[in-house]
C-alpha positions as CSV (number, residue, x, y, z in Angstrom):
1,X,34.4,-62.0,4.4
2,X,36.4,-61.5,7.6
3,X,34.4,-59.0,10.1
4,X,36.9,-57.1,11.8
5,X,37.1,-55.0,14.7
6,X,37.4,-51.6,12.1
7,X,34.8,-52.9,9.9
8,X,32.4,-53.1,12.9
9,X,33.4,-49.7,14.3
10,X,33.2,-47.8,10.7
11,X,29.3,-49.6,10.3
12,X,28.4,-48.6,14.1
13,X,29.7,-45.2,13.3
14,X,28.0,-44.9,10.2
15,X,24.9,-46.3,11.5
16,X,25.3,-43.6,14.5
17,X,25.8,-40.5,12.3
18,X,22.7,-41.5,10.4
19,X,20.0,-41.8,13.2
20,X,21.6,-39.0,14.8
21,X,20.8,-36.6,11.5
22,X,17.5,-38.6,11.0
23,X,16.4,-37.5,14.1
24,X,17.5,-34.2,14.2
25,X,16.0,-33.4,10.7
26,X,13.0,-34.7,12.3
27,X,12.9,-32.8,15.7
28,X,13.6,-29.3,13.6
29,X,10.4,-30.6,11.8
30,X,8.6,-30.5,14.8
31,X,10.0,-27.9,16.8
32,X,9.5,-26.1,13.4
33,X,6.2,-27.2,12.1
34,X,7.9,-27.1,8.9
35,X,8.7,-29.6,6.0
36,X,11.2,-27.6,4.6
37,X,13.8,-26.3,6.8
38,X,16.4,-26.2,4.6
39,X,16.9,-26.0,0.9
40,X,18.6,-29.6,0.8
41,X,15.5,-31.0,2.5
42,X,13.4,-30.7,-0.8
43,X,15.1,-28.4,-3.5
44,X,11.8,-28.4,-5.6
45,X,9.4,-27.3,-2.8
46,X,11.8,-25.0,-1.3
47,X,11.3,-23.4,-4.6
48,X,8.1,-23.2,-5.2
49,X,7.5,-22.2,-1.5
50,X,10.3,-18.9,-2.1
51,X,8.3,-18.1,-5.4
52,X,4.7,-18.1,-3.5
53,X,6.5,-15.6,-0.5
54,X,7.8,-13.6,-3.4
55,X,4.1,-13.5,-4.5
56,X,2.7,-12.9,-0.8
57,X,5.5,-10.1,-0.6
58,X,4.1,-8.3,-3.6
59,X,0.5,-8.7,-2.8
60,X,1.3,-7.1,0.5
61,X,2.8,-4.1,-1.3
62,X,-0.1,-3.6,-3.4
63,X,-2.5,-3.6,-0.8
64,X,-0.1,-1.0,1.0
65,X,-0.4,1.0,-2.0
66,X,-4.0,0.1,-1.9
67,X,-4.5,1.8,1.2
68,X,-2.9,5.2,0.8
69,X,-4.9,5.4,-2.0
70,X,-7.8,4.5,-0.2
71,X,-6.9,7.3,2.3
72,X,-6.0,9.7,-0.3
73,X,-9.7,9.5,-2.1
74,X,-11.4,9.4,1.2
75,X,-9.5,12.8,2.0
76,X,-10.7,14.5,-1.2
77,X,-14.4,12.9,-1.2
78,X,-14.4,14.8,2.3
79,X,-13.1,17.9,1.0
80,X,-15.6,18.2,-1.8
81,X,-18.3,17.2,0.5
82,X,-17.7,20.1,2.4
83,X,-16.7,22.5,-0.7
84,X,-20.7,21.2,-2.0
85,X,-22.5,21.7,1.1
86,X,-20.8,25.3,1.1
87,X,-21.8,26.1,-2.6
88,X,-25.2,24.7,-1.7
89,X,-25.2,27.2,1.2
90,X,-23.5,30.1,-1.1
91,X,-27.0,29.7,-3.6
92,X,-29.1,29.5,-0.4
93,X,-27.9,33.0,-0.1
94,X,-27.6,34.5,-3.6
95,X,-31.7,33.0,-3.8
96,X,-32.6,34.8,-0.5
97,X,-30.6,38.4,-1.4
98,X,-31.7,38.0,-5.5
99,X,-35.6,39.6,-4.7
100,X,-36.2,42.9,-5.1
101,X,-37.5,43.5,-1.1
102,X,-34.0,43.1,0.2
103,X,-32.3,46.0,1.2
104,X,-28.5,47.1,1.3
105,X,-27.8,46.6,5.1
106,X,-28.9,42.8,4.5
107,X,-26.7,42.4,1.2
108,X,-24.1,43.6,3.0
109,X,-24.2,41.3,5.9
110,X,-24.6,38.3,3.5
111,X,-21.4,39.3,1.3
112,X,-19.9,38.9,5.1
113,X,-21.0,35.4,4.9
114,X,-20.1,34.8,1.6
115,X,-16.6,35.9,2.3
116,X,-16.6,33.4,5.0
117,X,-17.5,30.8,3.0
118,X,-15.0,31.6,-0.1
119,X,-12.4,31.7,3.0
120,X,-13.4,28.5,4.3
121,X,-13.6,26.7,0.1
122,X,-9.6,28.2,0.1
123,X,-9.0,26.4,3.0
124,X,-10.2,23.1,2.0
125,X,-9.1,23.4,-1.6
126,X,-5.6,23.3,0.3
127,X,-6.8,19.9,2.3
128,X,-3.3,18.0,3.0
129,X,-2.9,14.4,3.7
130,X,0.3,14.3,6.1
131,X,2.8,17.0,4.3
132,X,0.4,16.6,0.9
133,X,-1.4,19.2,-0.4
134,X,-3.9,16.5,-2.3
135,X,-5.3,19.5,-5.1
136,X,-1.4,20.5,-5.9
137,X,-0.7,17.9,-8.6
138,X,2.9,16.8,-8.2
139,X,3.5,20.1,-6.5
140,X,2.6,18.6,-3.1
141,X,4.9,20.4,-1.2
142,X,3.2,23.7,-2.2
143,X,-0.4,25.3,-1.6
144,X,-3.0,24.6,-4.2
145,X,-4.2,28.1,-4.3
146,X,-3.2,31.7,-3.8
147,X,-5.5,33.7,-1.4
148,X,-6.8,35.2,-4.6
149,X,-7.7,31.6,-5.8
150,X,-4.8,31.5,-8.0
151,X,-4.1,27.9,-8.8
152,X,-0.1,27.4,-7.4
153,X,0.4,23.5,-8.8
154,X,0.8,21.5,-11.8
155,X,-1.3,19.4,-13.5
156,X,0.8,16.5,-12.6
157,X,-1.0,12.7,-12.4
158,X,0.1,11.2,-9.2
159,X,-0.2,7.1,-9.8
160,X,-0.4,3.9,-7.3
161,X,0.2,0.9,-8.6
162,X,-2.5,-1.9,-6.8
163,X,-2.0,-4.7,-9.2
164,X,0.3,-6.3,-11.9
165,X,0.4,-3.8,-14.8
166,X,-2.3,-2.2,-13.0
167,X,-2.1,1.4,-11.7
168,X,-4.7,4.1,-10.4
169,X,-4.4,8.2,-10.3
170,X,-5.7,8.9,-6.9
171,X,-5.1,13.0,-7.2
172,X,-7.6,15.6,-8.7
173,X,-5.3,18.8,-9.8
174,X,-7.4,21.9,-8.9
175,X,-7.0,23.7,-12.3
176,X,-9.1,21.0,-13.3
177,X,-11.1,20.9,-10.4
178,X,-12.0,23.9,-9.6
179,X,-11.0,26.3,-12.5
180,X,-11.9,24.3,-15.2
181,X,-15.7,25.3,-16.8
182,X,-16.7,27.5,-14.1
183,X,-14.0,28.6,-12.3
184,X,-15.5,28.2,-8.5
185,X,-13.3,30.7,-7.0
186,X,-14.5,33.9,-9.3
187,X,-18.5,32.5,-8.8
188,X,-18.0,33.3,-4.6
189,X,-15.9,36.5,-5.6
190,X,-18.4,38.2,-8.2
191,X,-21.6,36.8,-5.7
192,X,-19.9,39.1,-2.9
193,X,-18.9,41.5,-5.2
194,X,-22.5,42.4,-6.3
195,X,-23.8,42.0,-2.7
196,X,-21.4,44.8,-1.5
197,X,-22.7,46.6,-4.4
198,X,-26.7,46.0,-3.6
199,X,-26.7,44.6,-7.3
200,X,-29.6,42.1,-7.8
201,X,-29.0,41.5,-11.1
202,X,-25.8,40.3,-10.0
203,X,-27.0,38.3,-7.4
204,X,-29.2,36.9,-9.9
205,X,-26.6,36.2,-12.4
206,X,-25.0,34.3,-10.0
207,X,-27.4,31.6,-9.5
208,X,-26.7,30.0,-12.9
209,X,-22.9,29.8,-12.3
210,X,-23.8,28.1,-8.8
211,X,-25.5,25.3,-10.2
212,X,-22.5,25.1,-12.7
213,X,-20.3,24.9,-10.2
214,X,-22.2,22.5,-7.6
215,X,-22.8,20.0,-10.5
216,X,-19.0,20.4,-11.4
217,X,-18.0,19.5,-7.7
218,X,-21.0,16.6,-7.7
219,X,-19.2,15.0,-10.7
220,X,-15.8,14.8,-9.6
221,X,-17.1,13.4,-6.6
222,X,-19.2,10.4,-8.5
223,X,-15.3,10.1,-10.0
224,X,-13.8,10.1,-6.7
225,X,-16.7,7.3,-5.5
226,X,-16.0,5.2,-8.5
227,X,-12.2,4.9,-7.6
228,X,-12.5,3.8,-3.9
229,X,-15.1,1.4,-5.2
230,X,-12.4,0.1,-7.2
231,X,-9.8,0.6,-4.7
232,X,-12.8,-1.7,-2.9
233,X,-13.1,-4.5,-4.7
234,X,-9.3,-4.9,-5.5
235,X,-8.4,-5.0,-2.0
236,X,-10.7,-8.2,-1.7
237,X,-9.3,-9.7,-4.1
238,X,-6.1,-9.5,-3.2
239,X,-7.2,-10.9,0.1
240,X,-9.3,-13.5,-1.3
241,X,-5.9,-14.2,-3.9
242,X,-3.7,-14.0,-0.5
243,X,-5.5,-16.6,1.0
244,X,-5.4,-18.8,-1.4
245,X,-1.6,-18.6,-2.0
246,X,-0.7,-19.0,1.5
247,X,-2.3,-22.1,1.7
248,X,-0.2,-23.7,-1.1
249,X,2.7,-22.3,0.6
250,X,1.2,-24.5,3.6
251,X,0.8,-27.5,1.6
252,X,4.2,-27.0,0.1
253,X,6.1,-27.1,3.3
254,X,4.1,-27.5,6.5
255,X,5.1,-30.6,8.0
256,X,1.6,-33.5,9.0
257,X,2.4,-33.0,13.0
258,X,0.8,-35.9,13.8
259,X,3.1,-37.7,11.3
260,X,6.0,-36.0,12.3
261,X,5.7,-36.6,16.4
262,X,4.7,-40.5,15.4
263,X,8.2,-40.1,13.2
264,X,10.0,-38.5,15.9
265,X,9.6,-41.1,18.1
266,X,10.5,-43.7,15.7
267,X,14.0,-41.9,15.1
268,X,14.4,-41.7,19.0
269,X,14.3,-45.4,19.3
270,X,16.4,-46.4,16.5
271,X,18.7,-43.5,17.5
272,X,18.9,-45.1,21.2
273,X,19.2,-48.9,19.9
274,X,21.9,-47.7,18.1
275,X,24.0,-46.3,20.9
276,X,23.1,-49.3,23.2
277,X,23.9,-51.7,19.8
278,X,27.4,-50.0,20.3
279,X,27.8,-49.7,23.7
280,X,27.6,-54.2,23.5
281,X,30.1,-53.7,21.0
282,X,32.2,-52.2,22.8
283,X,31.7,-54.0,26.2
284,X,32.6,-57.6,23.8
285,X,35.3,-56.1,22.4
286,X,36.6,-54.6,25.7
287,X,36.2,-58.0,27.4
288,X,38.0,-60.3,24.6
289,X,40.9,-57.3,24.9
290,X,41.4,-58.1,28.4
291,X,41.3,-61.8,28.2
């Protein structure tokens, strides 16, 4: 077969166009660090590797999810931490005022204190998290309890969802909290109510519903403990899971640097013979014109 001048053109072309994509495919490698750049430059990795980000993306969210619910938990545990110590303290009282050698003028100053401390178990049975009241069921946007402990929410479950087909309730409603079985907010009101009235029956009466109460509040904070051990140990393993993911997304499209610069420099020289290949081409061709 005849080589002509066009055949020779078209092949140095060709040959041009092809180094020239070689070795940018293989610079973007390294410039990248990536295998993959493209789709095109492996359609069955680039799949797999959008699948595992798909799987990183929703890992991510649960372990978002994971820690508002983490923060929503710690918030209550602290709340009923505080609401204990201050029943603890509310029986110190009702023990010390129950004996008959107390006298009115000392009943009275404790149902002072007492009122502080029913005060101060309002206050934290409205504990917010941002613009949350936490006790309120889904009513968040409202106060748990009236000043006359009068519970103002629903007993709705609020859910976070920290795994595939796995969600947690992270709320406590306070009807069930605090109302339910011994209702802590009448316990504080009838122990000031029969200190006012120098009553030590009263008192006495009192120190039964107390332990009721503090036992309540001591159980639903075992339940809160459980959860954020939970909460815990799924948030591991989603890391541990994370970790482990990522690195197949690595295998999948990372690109052996020390492969890719040796490759590089491969395509540089084949790219450059092929431009100097031309350029004698040319020159021949040039100088057998002009003969």
């Amino acid at each position: 077969m005849r080589v002509t001048n066009s055949i020779m053109v078209n092949t140095m072309t060709a040959d041009i166009f092809k180094n020239t994509a070689e070795l940018l495919k293989t610079s973007n490698m390294v410039s990248s660090g990536k295998r993959i750049n493209t789709p095109s430059d492996d359609p069955v990795g680039a799949g797999k590797a959008a699948n595992y980000r798909k799987i990183i993306s929703s890992v991510e969210q649960y372990k978002k999810n994971i820690s508002h619910a983490q923060t929503w938990l710690s918030v209550t545990d602290s709340a009923l931490d505080s609401i204990n110590s201050l029943l603890i303290r509310a029986k110190g009282i009702a023990s010390a005022q129950a004996t008959g050698t107390v006298n009115q003028e000392s009943r009275a100053a404790a149902a002072e204190q007492v009122n502080g401390i029913y005060n101060q178990i309002l206050q934290l049975s409205n504990s917010k998290l941002g613009d949350s009241y936490i006790f309120s069921g889904h009513s968040t946007s409202t106060p748990a309890f009236a000043s006359d402990g009068t519970y103002q929410g629903d007993n709705g479950s609020i859910m976070s969802v920290i795994g595939d087909n796995l969600a947690i309730k992270i709320n406590m409603d306070g009807n069930a909290l605090f109302k339910t079985g011994t209702d802590v907010f009448d316990v504080i009101n009838d122990l000031k109510t029969a200190l006012s009235n120098n009553d030590a029956g009263g008192i006495s009466d009192q120190l039964t519903r107390l332990d009721d109460v503090i036992n309540q509040i001591s159980n639903n904070r075992g339940t809160v403990g459980a959860k954020l051990k939970q909460l815990d140990n799924t948030d591991q393993y989603w890391d541990d899971f994370k970790l482990r993911i990522q690195k197949m997304l690595s295998d999948t499209e990372d690109v052996d640097i020390t492969k890719a610069m040796t490759d590089l420099v491969q395509k540089q020289t084949a790219y450059q013979t092929s431009l100097q290949t031309a350029a004698m081409i040319v020159q021949t061709n040039l100088v057998n014109f002009l003969r």
